[in-house]
C-alpha positions as CSV (number, residue, x, y, z in Angstrom):
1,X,31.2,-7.2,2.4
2,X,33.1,-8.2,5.2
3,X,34.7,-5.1,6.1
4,X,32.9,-3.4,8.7
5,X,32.9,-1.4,12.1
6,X,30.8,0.0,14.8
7,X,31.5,3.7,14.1
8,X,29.7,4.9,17.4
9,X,26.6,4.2,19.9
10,X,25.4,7.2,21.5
11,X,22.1,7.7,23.2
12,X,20.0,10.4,21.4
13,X,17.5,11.1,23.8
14,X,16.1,9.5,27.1
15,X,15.3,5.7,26.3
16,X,16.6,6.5,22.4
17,X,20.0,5.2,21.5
18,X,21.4,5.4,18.0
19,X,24.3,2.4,16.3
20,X,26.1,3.6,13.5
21,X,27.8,1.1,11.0
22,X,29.9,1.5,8.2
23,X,28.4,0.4,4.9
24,X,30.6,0.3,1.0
25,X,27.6,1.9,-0.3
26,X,27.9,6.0,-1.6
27,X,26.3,6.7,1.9
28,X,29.1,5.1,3.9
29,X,27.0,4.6,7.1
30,X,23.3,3.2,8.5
31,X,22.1,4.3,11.9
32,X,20.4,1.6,13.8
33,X,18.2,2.6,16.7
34,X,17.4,0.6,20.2
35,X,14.1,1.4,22.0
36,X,13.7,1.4,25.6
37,X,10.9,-1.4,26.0
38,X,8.2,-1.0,28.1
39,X,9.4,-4.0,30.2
40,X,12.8,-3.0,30.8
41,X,14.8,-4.7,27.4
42,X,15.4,-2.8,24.1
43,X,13.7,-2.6,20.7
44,X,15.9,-3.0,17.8
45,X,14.8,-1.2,14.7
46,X,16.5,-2.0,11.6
47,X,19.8,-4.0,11.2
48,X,22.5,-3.0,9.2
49,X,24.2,-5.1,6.3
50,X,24.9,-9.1,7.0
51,X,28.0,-10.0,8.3
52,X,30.3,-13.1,7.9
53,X,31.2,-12.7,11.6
54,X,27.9,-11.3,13.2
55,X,28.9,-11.9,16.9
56,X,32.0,-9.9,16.1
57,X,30.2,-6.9,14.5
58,X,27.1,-7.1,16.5
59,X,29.0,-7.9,20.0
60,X,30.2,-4.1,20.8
61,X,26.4,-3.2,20.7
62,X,25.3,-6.3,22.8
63,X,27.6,-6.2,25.7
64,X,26.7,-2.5,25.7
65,X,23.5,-2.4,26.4
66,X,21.7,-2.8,30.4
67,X,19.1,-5.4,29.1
68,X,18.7,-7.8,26.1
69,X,16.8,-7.2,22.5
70,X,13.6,-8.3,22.9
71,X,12.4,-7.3,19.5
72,X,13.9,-6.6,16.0
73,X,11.7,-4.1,13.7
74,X,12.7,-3.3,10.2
75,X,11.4,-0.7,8.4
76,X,12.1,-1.8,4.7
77,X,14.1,-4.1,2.6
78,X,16.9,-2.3,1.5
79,X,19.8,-4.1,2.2
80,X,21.5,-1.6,4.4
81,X,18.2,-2.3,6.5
82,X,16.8,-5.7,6.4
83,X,20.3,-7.1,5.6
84,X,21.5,-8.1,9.3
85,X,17.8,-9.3,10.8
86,X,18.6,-12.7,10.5
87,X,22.4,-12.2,12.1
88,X,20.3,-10.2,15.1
89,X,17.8,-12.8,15.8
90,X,20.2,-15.6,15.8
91,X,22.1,-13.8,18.1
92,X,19.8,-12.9,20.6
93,X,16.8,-14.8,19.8
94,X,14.4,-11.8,19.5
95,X,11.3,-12.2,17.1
96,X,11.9,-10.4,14.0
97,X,8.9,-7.6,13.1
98,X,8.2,-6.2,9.2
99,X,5.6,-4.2,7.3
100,X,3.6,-7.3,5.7
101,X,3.6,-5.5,2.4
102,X,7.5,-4.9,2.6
103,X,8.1,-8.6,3.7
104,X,6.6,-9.7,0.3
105,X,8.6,-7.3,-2.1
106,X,11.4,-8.1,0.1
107,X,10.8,-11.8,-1.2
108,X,10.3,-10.8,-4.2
109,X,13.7,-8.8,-4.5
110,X,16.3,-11.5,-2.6
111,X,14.2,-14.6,-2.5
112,X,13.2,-14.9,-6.4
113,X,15.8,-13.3,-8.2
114,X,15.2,-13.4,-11.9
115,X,18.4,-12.1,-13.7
116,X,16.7,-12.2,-17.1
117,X,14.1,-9.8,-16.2
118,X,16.9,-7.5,-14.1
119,X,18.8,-7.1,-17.7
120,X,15.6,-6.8,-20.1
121,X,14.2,-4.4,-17.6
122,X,17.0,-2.0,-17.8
123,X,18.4,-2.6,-21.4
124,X,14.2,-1.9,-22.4
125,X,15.0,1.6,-20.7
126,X,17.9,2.8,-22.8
127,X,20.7,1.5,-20.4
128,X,23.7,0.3,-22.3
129,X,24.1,-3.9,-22.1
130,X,27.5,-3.4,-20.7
131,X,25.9,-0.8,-17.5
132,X,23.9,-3.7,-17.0
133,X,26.2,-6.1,-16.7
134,X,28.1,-4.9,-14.2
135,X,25.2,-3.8,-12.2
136,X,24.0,-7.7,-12.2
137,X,27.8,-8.6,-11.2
138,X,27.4,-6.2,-8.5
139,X,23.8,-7.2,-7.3
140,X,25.0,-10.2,-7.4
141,X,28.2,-10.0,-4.7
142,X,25.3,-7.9,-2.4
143,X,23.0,-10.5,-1.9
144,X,25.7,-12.3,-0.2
145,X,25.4,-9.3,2.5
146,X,21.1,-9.9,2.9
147,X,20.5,-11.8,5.8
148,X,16.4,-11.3,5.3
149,X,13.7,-13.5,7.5
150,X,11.8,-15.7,5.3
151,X,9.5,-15.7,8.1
152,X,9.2,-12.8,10.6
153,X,7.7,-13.2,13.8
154,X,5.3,-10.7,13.1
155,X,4.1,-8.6,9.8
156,X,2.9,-5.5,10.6
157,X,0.0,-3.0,9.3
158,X,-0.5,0.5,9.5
159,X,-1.9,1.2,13.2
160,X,-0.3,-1.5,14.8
161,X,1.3,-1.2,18.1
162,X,4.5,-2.2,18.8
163,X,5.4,-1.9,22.7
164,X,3.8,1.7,22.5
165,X,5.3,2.6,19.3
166,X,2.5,3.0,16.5
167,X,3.0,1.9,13.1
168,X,2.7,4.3,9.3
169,X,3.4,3.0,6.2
170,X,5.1,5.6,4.4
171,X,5.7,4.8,0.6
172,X,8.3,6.0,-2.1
173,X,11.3,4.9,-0.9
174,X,10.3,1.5,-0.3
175,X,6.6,0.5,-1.4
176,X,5.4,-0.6,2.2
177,X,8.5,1.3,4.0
178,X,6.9,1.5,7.6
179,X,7.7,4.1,10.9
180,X,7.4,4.2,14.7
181,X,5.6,7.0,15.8
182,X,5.2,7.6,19.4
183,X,4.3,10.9,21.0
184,X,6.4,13.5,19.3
185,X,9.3,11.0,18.0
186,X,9.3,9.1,14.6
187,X,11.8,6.4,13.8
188,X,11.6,7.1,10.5
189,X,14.4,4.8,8.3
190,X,14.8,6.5,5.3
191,X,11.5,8.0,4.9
192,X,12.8,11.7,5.4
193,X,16.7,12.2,5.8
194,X,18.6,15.5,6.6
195,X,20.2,17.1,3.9
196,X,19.9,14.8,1.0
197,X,16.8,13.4,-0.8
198,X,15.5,9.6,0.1
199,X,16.1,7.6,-3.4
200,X,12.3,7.3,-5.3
201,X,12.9,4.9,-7.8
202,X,11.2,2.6,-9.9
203,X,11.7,-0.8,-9.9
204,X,10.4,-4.5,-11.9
205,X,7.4,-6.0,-9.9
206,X,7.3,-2.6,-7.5
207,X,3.9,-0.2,-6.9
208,X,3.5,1.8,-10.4
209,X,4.3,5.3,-9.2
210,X,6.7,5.3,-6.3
211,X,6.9,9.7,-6.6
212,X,3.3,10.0,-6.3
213,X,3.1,7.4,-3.2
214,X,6.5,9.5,-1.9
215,X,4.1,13.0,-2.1
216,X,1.6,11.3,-0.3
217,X,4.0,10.0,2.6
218,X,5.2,13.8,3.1
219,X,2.2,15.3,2.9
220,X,1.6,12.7,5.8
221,X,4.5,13.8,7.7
222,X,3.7,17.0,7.4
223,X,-0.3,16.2,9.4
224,X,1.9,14.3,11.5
225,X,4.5,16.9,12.3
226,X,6.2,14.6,14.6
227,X,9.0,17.3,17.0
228,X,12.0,15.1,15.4
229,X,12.7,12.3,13.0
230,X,15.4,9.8,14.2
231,X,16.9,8.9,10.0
232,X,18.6,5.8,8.9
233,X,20.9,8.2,7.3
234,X,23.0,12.0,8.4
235,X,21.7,13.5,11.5
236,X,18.3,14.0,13.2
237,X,16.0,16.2,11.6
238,X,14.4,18.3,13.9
239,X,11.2,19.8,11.7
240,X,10.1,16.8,10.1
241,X,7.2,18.7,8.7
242,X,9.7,21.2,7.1
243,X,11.9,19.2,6.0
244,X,9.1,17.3,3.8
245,X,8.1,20.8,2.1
246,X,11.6,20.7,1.1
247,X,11.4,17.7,-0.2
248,X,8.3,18.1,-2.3
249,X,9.8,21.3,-3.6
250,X,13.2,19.2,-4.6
251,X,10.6,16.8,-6.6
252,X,8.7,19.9,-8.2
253,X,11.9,21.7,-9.8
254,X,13.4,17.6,-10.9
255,X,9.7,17.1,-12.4
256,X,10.5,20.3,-14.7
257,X,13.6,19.5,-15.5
258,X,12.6,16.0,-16.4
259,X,10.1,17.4,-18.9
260,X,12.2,19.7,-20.0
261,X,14.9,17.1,-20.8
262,X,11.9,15.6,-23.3
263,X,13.7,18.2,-25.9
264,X,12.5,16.9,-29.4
265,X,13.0,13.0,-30.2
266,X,11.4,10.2,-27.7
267,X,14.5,9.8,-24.5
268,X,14.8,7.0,-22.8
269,X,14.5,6.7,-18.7
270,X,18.6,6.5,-19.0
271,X,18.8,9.1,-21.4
272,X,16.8,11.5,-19.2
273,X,19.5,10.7,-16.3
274,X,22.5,11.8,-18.1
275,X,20.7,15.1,-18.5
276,X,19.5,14.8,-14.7
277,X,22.6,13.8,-13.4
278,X,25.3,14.4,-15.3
279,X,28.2,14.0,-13.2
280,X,30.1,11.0,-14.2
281,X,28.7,7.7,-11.8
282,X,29.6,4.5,-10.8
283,X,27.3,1.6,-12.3
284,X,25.3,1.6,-9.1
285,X,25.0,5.0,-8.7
286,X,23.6,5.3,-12.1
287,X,20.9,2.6,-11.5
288,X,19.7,4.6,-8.9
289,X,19.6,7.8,-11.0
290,X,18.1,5.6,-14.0
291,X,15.3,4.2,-11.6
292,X,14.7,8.0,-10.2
293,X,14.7,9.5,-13.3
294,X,11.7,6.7,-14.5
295,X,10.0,7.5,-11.3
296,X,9.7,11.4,-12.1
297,X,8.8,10.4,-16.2
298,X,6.2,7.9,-14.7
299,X,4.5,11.0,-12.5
300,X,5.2,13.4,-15.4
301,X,2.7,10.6,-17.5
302,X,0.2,10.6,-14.1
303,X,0.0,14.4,-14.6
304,X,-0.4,14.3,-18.0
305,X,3.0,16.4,-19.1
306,X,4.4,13.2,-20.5
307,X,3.4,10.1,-23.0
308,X,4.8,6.6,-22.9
309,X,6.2,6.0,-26.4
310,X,8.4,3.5,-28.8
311,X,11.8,4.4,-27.5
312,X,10.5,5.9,-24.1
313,X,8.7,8.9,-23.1
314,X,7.9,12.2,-24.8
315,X,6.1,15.5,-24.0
316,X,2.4,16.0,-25.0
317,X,2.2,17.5,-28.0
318,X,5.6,16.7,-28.9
């Protein structure tokens, strides 16, 4: 985790600037954005991966800007996200700002790691022993990289205000994943992303149908309809409310598919994925698809196209 660099800080729109990092993930960059404040200083919302060196990496953004952080916002504990808060605030002594309900499963994730359940979670949904060993070898060299507050400054709810920015929580990709919202202009982290589809997946200890909370959270966008939506990932995208009928289209075709991978004999949640994504995936890469493809057989179950059985999940009437 210690190789890094600023790709580029470029101001997006008045009062609106956007840092992009390099991260060793399959997206190979976050976008961190900094808020004009209403007294002059700069908002900081979301942070980036820790660092080993955070002056180093964080410096070319710091001397940069006109005015100091006064506050660091993140949107959700992923660690691409939440994984440089602490770095930021001991940098420039800002209070640090998160969702209360993403705070808690953000403790839950890095704070009380249980390894056992991590491996009888995934081996109990069809994923081969030695998959899941070298995902928990590989969780385990990340954590290194999440700087998380154990105690923000603040924890936020939906319709708070945060120096004229108002708060939504908007779930699925994150169970209390939050947004800015103000006038026209969403800060939206990964909630809606240009291009590709936001990861829904489910995970132990996490909110029981992450799809069905993700539907909600673009139907949301949608009433919303916000002129642009500033992503943690790929460029801007300039018809939110578009882009989330997309998105609930994407989800409506990989629902079919998932039921129409229940073909005969009960399939596991990893078994589904091969047929889901069937190009050949790193072990991560295949955790996500494993915890995407249990989302969509979860909201298959919630629709009543799918039954939970020994083995995993099979049509109804199958």
């Amino acid at each position: 985790m210690s190789r890094y660099f600023l790709t580029c800080m470029i101001e997006m729109e008045k009062d609106v600037c956007r840092a992009t990092f390099s991260i060793p993930f399959g997206i190979d960059h976050v976008h961190c954005y900094l808020l004009r404040s209403s007294t002059g200083g700069w908002t900081l919302v979301d942070t980036g991966l820790g660092s080993r060196d955070p002056k180093a990496r964080w410096s070319p953004v710091l001397d940069e800007l006109d005015a100091p952080v006064e506050r660091i916002v993140v949107t959700h504990m992923h660690p691409d996200h939440v994984g440089g808060a602490r770095d930021v605030a001991e940098l420039t002594g800002a209070p640090v700002l998160q969702g209360r309900e993403d705070h808690e499963q953000c403790r839950r994730a890095w704070g009380e790691r249980n390894p056992e359940l991590f491996v009888s979670y995934w081996v109990g949904h069809g994923m081969p022993e030695e998959t899941v060993a070298g995902i928990v070898a590989e969780s385990d060299r990340l954590i290194a990289a999440v700087h998380w507050v154990e105690h923000p400054d603040v924890l936020l709810e939906a319709g708070d205000d945060v120096d004229g920015w108002r708060v939504e929580i908007l779930r699925g990709h994150a169970d209390g994943h939050i947004v800015l919202l103000r006038d026209d202009v969403m800060i939206a982290g990964d909630t809606i992303l240009d291009g590709i589809t936001p990861a829904i997946g489910l995970y132990p200890n996490s909110r029981p149908d992450p799809l069905g909370d993700y539907l909600e959270s673009l139907a949301r966008i949608e009433e919303l309809a916000p002129r642009v939506a500033y992503a943690g990932h790929r460029d801007p995208v300039h018809d939110p409310a578009g882009r989330a009928r997309q998105i609930r289209a994407h989800h409506e075709e990989r629902l079919d598919r998932a039921e129409a991978a229940l073909d005969g004999a009960p399939r596991s949640a990893y078994d589904v994925s091969l047929a889901l994504f069937q190009d050949a995936l790193s072990t991560t890469l295949r955790r996500f698809a494993t915890a995407e493809s249990l989302t969509h057989l979860e909201r298959l179950v919630g629709e009543g196209r799918a039954r939970r059985v020994d083995g995993g999940y099979a049509r109804t009437g199958s």
